[in-house]
ROSE-4610 file (N, C-alpha, C; in Angstrom, 1 decimal, always signed):
// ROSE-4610
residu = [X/X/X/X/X/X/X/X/X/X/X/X/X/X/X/X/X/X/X/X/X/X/X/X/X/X/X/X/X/X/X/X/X/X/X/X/X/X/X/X/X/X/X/X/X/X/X/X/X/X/X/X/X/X/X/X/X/X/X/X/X/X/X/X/X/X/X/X/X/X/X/X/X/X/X/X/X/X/X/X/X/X/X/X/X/X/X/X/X/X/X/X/X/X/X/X/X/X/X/X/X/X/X/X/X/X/X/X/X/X/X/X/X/X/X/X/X/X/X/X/X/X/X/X/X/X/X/X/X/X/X/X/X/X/X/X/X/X/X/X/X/X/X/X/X/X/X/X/X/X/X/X/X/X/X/X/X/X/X/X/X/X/X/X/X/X/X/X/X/X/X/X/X/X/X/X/X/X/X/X/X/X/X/X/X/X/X/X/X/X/X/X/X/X/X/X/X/X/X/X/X/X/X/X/X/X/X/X/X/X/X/X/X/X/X/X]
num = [1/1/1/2/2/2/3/3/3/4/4/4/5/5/5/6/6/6/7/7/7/8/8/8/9/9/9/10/10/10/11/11/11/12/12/12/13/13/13/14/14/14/15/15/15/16/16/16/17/17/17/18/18/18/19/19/19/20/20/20/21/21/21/22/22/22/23/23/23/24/24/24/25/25/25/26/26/26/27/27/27/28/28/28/29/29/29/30/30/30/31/31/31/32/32/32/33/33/33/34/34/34/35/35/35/36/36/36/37/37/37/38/38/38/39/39/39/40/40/40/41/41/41/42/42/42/43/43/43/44/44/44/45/45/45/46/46/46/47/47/47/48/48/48/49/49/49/50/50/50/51/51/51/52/52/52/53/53/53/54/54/54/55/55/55/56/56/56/57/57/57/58/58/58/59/59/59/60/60/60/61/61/61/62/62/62/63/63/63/64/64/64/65/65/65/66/66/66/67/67/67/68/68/68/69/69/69/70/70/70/71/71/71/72/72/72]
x = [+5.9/+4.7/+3.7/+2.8/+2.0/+1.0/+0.3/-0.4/-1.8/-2.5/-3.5/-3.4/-2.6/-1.8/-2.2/-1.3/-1.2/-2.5/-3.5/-5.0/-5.6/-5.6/-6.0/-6.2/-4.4/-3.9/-4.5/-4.5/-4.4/-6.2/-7.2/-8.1/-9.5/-8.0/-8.9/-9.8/-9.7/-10.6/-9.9/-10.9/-10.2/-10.1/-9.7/-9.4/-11.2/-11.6/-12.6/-13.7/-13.6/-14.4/-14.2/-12.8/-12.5/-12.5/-12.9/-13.3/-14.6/-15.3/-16.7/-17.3/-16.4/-16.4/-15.9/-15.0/-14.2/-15.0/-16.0/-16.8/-16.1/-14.6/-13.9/-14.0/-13.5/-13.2/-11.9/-12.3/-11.4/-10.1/-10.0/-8.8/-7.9/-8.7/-8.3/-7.4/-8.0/-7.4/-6.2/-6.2/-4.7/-4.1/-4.2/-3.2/-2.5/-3.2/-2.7/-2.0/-2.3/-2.2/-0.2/-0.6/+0.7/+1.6/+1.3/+2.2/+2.1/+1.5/+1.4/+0.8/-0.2/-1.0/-1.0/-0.7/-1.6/-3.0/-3.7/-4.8/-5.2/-6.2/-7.0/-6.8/-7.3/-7.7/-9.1/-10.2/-11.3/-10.9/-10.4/-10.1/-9.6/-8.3/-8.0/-8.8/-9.7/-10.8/-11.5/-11.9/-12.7/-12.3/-10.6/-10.2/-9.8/-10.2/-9.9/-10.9/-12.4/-13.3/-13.8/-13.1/-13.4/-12.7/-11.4/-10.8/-10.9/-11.9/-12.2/-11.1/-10.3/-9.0/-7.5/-7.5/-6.3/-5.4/-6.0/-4.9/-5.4/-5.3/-5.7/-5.5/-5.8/-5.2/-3.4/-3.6/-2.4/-0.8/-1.4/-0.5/-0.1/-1.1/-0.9/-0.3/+0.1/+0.7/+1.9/+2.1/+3.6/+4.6/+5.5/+6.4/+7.0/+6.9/+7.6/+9.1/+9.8/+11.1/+11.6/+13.0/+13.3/+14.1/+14.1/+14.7/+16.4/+17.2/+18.9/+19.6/+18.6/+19.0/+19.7/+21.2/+21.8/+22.0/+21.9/+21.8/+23.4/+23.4/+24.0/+25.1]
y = [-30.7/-30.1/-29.9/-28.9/-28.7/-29.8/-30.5/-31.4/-30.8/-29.9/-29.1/-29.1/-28.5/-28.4/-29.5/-30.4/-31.9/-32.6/-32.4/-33.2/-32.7/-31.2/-30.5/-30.4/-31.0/-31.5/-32.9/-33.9/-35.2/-35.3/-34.5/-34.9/-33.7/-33.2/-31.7/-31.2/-30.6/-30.1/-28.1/-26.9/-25.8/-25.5/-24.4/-23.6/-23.4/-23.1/-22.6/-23.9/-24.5/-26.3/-26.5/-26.5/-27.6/-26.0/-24.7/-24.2/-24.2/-24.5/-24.8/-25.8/-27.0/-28.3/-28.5/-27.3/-27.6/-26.3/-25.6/-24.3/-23.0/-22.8/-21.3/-20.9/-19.5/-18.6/-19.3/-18.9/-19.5/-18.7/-17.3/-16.7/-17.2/-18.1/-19.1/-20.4/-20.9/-22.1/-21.8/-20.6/-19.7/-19.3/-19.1/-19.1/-20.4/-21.4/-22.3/-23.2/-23.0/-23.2/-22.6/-21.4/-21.0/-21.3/-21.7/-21.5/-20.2/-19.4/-18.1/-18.3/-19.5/-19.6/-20.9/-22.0/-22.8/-23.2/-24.2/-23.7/-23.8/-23.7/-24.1/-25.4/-25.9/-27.3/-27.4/-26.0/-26.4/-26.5/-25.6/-25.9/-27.3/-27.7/-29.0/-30.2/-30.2/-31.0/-31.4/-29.7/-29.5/-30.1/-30.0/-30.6/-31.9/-32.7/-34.2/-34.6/-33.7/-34.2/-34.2/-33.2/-32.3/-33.6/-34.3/-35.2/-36.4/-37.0/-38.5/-38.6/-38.0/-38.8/-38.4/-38.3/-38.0/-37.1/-36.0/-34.8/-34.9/-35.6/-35.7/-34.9/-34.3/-33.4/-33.4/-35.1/-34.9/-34.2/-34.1/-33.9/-31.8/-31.4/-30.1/-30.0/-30.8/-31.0/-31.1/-31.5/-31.3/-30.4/-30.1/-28.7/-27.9/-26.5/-26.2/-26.3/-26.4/-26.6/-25.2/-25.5/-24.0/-23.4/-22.0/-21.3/-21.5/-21.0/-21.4/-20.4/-18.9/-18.0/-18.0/-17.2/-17.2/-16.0/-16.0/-14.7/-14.0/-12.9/-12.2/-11.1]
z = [-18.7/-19.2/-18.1/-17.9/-17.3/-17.4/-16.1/-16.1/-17.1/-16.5/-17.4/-19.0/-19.3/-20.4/-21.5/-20.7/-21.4/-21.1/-20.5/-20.7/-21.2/-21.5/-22.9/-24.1/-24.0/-25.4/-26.2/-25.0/-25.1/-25.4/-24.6/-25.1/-25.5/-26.5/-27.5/-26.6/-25.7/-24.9/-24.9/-25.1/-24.7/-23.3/-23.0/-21.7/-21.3/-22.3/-21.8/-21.2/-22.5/-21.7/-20.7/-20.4/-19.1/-17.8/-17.8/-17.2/-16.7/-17.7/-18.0/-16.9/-17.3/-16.5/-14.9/-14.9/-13.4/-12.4/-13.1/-12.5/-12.5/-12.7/-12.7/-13.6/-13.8/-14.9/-16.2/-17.4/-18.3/-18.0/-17.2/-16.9/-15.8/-15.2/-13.6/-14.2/-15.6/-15.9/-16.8/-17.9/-18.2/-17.3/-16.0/-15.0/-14.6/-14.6/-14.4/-15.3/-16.5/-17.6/-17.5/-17.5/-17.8/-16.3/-15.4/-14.0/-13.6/-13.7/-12.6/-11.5/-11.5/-10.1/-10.1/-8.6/-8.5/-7.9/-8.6/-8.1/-6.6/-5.4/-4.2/-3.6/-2.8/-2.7/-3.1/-3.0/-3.6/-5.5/-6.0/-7.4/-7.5/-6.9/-6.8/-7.3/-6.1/-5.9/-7.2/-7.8/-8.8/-10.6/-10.3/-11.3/-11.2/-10.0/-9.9/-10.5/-10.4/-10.8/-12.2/-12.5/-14.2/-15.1/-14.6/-15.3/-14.9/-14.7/-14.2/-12.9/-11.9/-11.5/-12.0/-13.3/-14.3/-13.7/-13.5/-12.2/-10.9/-9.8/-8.7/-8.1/-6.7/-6.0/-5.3/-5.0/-5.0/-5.7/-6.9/-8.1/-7.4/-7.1/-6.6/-5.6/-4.5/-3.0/-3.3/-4.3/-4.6/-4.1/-3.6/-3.0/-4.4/-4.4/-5.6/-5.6/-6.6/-6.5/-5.4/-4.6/-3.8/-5.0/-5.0/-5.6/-5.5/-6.4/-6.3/-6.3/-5.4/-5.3/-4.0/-3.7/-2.7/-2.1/-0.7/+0.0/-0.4/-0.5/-1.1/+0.6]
């Protein structure tokens, strides 16, 4: 589950609050929300802060999985 997602869930907060609270657009945090984007290191930052700690930035440094596509 999307980290976003799940502290949304966990503490009834909308897209748009926790936009509200991390300074972006509510269409910034439905991107992330859904995986089309990840966020900045300034977003990062912004959502370390927006959630006491809870999503650190670390959690974004992560490598995305590689694809299992094979040159053809």
């Amino acid at each position: 589950m999307n980290a976003i997602l799940g502290y949304l869930e966990r503490h009834r907060i909308s897209q748009k609050e926790f936009a509200e609270q991390a300074g972006v657009s509510p269409p910034m945090v439905c991107q992330w929300v859904s995986g089309k984007r990840r966020p900045c290191v300034t977003s990062a930052l912004a959502i370390e802060k927006a959630t006491g700690g809870k999503i650190p930035v670390s959690y974004w440094s992560k490598s995305k999985p590689k694809s299992k596509r094979r040159a053809v």
